[in-house]
N, C-alpha and C positions, 0 to 999 in steps of 0.2 A: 504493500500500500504506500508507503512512504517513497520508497522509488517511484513509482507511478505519479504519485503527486508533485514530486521533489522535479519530475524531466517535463512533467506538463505543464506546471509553471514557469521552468527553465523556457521551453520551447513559445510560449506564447507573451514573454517580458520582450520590448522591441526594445534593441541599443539604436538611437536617435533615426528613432523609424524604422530600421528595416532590422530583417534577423539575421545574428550574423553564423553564415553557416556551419563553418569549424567550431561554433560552441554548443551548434547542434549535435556535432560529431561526438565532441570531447561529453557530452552530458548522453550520448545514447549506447558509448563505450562500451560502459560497464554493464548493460543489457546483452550487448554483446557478448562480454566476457563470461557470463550467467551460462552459456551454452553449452561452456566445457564441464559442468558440472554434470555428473553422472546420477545424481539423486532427480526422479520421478518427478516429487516434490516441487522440488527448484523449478523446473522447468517447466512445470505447469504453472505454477505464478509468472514464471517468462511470460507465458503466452497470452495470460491472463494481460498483463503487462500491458505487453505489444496490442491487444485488441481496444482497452482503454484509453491511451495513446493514441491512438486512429481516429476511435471516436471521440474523444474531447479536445483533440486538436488533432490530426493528421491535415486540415488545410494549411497548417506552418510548417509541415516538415518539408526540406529542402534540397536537394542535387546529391551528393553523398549520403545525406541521413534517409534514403530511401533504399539504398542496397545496405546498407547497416539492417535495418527493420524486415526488409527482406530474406537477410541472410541469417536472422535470427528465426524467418517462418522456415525456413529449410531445413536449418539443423534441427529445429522439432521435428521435423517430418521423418525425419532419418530414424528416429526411434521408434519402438514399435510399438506406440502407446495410444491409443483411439483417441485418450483425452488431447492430447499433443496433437493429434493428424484434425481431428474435429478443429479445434481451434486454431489451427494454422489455415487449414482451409478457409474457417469463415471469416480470418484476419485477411485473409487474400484475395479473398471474394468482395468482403467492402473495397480493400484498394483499388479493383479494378473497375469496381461499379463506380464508386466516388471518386478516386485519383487519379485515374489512369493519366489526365491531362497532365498534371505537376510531376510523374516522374518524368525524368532524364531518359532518351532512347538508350543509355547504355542499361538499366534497367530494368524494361521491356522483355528481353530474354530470360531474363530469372522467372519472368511472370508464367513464362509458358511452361 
C-alpha cells in the first residue's frame, strides 16, 4: 500500500509543469526490482501495485516508465501462478484499451 501510494503521488507532483521522466524511472525502480523476489506473496502485491498505478494515474506515466510497468507485467507472467497471469493480463488489457496512444512505439512489441 504505501508503495503504491508513495509512486502515485510521486508520478502525479508536476516539477514546474511538466513530469520529469527519469524521476518517473528512479521512483518505479524499485517495483521493478520486486520481480526478482521469489515469494508468491511479493509478487502478487506487485501486480496489485502495477494495476492501481494504471488506474489512479497511468495518464502520467511516460516514454521509459512504460516498458518498466510493462516489464514488470511479464515477469509475473512467467510464473505459474493464475493470481499473477489474471492480473497481468487485466493490467494489460487496460493499457491497451486506455494507453495505447502514450506508449512509445518501442513498446508496442512487449504489448503483443
Amino acid at each position: 500500500e504505501i508503495l503504491t501510494t508513495s509512486i502515485c503521488t510521486a508520478l502525479t507532483y508536476h516539477l514546474e509543469g511538466t513530469i520529469d521522466c527519469t524521476l518517473q524511472t528512479h521512483l518505479l525502480q524499485p517495483l521493478l526490482t520486486l520481480s526478482q523476489s521469489g515469494h508468491l506473496d511479493v509478487r502478487q502485491k506487485q501486480m496489485e501495485c502495477v494495476g492501481q498505478i494504471l488506474h489512479s494515474c497511468g495518464q502520467m506515466i511516460q516514454h521509459n516508465s512504460w516498458m518498466i510497468i510493462l516489464e514488470v507485467i511479464n515477469t509475473g507472467s512467467l510464473l505459474q501462478s493464475d493470481a499473477l497471469i489474471r492480473g497481468g493480463f487485466s493490467s494489460l488489457q487496460l493499457i491497451v484499451t486506455d494507453f495505447l496512444p502514450l506508449l512509445p512505439p518501442l513498446c508496442l512489441p512487449v504489448c503483443l
